[in-house]
C-alpha positions, 0 to 999 in steps of 0.5 A: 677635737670639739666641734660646734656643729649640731649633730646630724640625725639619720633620716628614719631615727627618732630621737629616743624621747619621741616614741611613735609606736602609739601612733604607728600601731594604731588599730583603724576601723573599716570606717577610718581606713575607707576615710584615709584610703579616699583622702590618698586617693584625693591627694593623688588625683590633685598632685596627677594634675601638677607640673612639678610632679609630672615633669618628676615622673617624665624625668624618672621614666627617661632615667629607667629607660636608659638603665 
């Protein structure tokens, strides 16, 4: 059987003529790691500020609860 669909990829696969190893592996100097911990940390302060994000974290506190 011949079907027309694309195939779907698995989430955390890449296809084998990306290779992400350069990138994940690379070597962060003191500088560059201070950098990118204060930009996460920028990024949190903003989404802690959001409704979206609160109401998500409202709705995964219930759900823990009722575990």
């Amino acid at each position: 059987m011949v079907t027309t669909a694309k195939r779907r990829r698995k989430l955390g696969i890449e296809p084998p003529a990306i290779d992400l190893t350069p990138i994940a592996s690379h070597p962060y100097t003191e500088v560059e790691a201070q950098e990118i911990t204060a930009f996460f940390q920028q990024k949190k302060i903003e989404n802690d500020k959001l409704p979206q994000i609160l109401a998500l974290r409202e709705a995964v506190s219930r759900r823990q609860k009722n575990k």
